[in-house]
N, C-alpha and C positions, 0 to 999 in steps of 0.2 A: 709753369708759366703758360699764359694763353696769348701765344700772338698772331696780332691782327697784323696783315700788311696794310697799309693808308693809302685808299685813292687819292688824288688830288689832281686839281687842273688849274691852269694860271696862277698860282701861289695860294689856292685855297683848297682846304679841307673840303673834299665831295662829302656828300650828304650821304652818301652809301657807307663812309669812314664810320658817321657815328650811328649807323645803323647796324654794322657789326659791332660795334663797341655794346647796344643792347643787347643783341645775341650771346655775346660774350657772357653779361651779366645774367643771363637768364637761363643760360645750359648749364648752373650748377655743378661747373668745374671748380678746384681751387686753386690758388696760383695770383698773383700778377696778372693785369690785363696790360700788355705790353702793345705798345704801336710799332712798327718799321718804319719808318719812311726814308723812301728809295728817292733818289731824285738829283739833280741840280740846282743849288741855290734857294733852297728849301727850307731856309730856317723859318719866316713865315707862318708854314704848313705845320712845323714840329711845335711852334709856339702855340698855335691853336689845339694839335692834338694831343698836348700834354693837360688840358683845363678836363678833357673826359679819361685819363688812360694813368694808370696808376706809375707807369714810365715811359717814355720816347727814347728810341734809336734811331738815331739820324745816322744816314748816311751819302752825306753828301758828295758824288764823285763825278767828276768828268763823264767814265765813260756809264753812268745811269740818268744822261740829258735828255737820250730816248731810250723808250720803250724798247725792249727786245726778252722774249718769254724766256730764252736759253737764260740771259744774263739775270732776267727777275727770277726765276726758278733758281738758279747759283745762288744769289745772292740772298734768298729764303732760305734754303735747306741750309748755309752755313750758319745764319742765325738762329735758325730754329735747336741746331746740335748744340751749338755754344752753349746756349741759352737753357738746353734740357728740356725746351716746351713739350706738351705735350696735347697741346691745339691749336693747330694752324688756321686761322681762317682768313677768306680770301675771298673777295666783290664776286658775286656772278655776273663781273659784267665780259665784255667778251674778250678783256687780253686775259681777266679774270679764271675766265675757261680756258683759256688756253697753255695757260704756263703750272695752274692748280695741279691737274692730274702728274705732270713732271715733281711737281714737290714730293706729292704722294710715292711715286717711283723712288726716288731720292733717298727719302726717309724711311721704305718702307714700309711707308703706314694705309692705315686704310681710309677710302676716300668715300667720302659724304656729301652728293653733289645737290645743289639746287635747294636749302635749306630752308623751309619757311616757319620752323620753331626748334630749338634747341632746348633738350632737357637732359638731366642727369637717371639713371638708373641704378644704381650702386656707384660702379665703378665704371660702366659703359655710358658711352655717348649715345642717345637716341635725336634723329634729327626726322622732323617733318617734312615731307614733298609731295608736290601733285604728280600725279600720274592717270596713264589712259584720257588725256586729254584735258583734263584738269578736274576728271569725273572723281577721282578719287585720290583722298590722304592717304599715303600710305606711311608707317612711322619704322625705319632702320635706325640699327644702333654697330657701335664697334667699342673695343674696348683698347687699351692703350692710345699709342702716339695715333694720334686721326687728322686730318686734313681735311678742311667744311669751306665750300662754299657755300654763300648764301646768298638766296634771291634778293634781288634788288627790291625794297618796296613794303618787303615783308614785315620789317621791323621797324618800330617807332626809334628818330632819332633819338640819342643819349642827351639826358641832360648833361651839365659840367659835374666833377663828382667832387666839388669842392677845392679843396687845395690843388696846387697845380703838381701833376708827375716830374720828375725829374728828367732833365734829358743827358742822352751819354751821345757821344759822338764813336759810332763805330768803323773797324777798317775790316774792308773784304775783299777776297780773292777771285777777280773775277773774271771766267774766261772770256778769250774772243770770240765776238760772234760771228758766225758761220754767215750769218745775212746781214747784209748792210742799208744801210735806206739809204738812198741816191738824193729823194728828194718828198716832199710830202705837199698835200694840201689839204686845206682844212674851212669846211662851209662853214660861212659865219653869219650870226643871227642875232638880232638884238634881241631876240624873245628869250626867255627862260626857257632852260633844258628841261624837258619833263619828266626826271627822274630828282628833279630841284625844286619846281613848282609848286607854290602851295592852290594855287588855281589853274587847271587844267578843262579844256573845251578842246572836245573832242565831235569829231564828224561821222557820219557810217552813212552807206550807202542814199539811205531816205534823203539826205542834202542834193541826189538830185543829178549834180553834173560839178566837174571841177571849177567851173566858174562861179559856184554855188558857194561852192566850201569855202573861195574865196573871200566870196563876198558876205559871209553868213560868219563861219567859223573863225577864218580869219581875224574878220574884222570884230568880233566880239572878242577874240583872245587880248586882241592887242589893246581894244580899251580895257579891259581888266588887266592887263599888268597878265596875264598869264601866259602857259603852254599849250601846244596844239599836239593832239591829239590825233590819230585815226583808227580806225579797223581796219584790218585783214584785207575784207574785199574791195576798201577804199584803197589801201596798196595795192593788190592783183590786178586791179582796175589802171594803175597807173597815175592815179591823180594826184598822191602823193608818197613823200620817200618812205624807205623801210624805216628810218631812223623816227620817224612817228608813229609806228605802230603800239599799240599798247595791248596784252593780251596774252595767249597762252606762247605764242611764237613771237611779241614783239616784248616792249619793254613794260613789267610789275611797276605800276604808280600808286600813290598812297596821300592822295592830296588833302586839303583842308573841306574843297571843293571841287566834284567833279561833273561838271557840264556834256549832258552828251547827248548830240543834234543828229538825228535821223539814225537814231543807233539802237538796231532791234536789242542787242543783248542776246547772244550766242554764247557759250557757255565758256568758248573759247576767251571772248573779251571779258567774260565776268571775273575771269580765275585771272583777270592783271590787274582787274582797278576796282575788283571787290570792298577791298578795304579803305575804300575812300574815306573819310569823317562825314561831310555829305554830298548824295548823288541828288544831280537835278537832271530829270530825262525831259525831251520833248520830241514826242512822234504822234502821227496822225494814226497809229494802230493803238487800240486799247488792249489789244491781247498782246503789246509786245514784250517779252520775257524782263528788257529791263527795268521796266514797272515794279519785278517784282523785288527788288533792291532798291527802286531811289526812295527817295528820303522825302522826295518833291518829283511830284508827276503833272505835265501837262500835256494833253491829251488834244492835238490842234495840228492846222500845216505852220510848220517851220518859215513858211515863205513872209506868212502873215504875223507869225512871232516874233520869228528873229529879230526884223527889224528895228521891234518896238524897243526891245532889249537893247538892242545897240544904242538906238537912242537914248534911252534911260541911261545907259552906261558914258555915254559923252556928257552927260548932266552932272 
């Protein structure tokens, strides 16, 4: 069996779910592609992830309403034994990271971090990752029970795999947690998440000053219905949050389109939004590195572009 844990937020399937679901089909393991989903009041979640996942385990319980690694790691490694899997895979997103390596302890098994292609070798798993900065693939394999995260971004969503998987409703043993959350908050945004987006504009430095980005990047994301975007030195800078980062240190996006304003192309943000479908750059440098990926280059000040584009886009 190869099971996938299911992200999900507000009673839907994350987009990262059916992106391991292609990993799944493409590491040439055999077995089952099993989904978990962990949660409260999740059926929702388990009805959509049964149309891509050959079965659904639901487990719907009181104390999995939040997030806690101790309790997601319990509640993995018990179904992964039940069950005999012998491929855990799990979001690289960051509870992702955080509770994975404990499964692997758990199980035993050995661990496969940061995955941007999954393939079979006989009998061993061989999984794909960047390294040295995103200078170089380097390809590790393991052989039996393995635990893979995988990069956000890396893989194209799953279609539906036709009939729908069956779902079981599971019961599990689940310790207390040692941390409690007192209380939380959570930034809210009408924009699309950029790990969700099929259109993303993105900003880098060239935009100028923060009131730029606003008024350029911004206001271009939100007449296109898309996500925003930044670089590196646009976060260092302060101008805006980590949670826009896209890049070797922020978040692998993989859009339909990706718009990116005053963004040299540093090797770092190429190895996260490399795989876009199409890249449209606009910088007033002709030698800038991310020319040498877009799909669509204009070659101008931004201050004098932007604009027009917005306009065309309220049209």
């Amino acid at each position: 069996m190869i099971l996938i844990v299911a992200e999900h937020t507000a009673g839907k399937l994350a987009k990262a779910t059916l992106e391991m679901v292609t990993a799944a089909r493409e590491s040439g393991r055999e077995g089952p592609i099993t989904l978990l989903v962990l949660g409260q009041n999740v059926a929702a979640v388990a009805t959509e992830a049964a149309a891509v996942a050959d079965q659904v385990l639901v487990a719907d319980l009181p104390g999995l309403a939040t997030y806690n690694a101790e309790v997601w790691a319990a509640a993995t490694t018990q179904i992964a034994q039940e069950g005999e899997a012998h491929t855990v895979i799990i979001g690289g997103s960051r509870s992702g990271r955080e509770y994975a390596p404990r499964v692997a302890v758990k199980l035993d098994a050995a661990y496969l971090e940061d995955a941007t292609k999954l393939s079979s070798n006989g009998a061993a798993l061989q999984a794909q990752r960047y390294t040295y900065l995103a200078r170089v693939t380097e390809t590790v394999e393991a052989d039996g029970l393995v635990v893979v995260t995988v990069k956000p971004g890396s893989f194209a969503p799953a279609a539906p795999a036709g009939a729908a998987g069956e779902q079981y409703d599971v019961e599990l043993t689940l310790p207390a947690p040692r941390v409690e959350v007192t209380g939380k908050s959570v930034e809210k945004s009408s924009r699309v998440a950029l790990t969700e987006a099929d259109v993303i504009v993105t900003g880098g430095r060239g935009v100028g000053s923060p009131e730029n980005f606003s008024r350029y990047v911004e206001a271009l994301a939100d007449n296109l219905g898309a996500g925003v975007g930044a670089t590196r030195a646009v976060v260092d800078a302060g101008w805006r949050p980590y949670a826009e980062q896209v890049g070797q240190t922020g978040k692998t996006v993989q859009p339909k389109a990706y718009i990116a304003l005053g963004v040299s192309g540093a090797v770092q943000h190429l190895s996260g939004m490399g795989k876009s479908k199409n890249i449209i750059a606009i910088n007033k440098d002709a030698e800038a590195p991310i020319f040498k990926v877009a799909d669509y280059g204009i070659v101008g000040d931004i201050n004098e572009i932007v604009p027009a584009l917005i306009e065309a886009s309220r049209k």
